[in-house]
N, C-alpha and C positions, 0 to 999 in steps of 0.2 A: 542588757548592756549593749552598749554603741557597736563594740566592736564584734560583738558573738553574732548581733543578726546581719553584719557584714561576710562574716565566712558563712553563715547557714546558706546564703545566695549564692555563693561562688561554684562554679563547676570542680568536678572532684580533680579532672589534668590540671587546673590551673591554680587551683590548691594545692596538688601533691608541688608541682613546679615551682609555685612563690616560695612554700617552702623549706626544700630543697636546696632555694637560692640564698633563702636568709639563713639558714645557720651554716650555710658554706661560708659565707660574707661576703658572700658578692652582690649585694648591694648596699647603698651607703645612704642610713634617712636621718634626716634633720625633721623633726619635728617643729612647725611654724608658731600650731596655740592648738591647745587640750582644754578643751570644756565638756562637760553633759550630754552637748547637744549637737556637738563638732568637733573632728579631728580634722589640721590641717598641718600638710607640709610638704617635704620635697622628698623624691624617692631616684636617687643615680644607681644606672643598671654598670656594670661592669663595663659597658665600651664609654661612658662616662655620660651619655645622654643622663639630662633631670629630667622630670617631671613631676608636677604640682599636683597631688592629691589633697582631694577633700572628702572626708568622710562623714554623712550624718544619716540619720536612722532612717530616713526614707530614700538614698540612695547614695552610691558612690559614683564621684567625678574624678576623671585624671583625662590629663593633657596626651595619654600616648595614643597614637593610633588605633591601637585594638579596642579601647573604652569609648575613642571616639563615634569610630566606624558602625562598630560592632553593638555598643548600646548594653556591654556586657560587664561586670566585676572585673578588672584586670588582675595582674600577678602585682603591681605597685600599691593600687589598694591593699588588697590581702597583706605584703609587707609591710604599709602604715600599721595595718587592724595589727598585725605579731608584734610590732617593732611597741605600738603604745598597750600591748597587755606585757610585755615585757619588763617595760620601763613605768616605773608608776610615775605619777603625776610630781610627787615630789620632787623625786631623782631630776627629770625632766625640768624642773622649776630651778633648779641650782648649777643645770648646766648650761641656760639660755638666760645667764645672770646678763639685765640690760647694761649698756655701758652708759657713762658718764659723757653726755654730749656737750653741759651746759658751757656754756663759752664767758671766760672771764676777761675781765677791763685789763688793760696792761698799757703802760706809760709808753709814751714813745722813744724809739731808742733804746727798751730796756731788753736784756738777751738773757737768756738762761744757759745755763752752766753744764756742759755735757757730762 
């Protein structure tokens, strides 16, 4: 599974750390799209910074400095991999219900009724 051979890679401080932080809740993930072969989304640390995590089985990417610099598993990865063995796929699919963009013809002059 996607997300297991992403903690087997993680250092053990940065694991105990992530989480630590996640079932504190101090961090806040939105999940972007869950497939097979990819996990993507946003991961907000408590002083309110995002960052973009993408998870797939040959490696993890995030936007914070430590992943970048460092070329290492971060603490926001590791939150993605909890946050989607957590939340199954379903659950996930009924809370990211898309909205209704399509835009309808409407007479000129005509108002709607508050």
């Amino acid at each position: 599974m996607l997300t297991h051979s992403i903690l087997a890679t993680v250092e053990t401080g940065r694991l105990a750390k992530a989480v630590e932080g996640y079932t504190a809740g101090a961090y806040a993930v939105t999940l972007a799209a869950q497939s097979e072969a990819e996990i993507r989304g946003f991961v907000a640390n408590g002083d309110g910074k995002k960052y973009g995590v993408v998870l797939t089985e040959a490696r993890a990417f995030c936007s914070c400095p430590d992943s970048m610099f460092r070329h290492t598993v971060c603490k926001h990865a590791v939150v993605l991999a909890l946050h989607a063995i957590r939340t199954p796929q379903s659950e996930a699919a009924e809370q990211e219900r898309p909205m209704n963009l399509k835009l309808g013809k409407v007479r000129p002059g005509w108002q709607a009724c508050a």
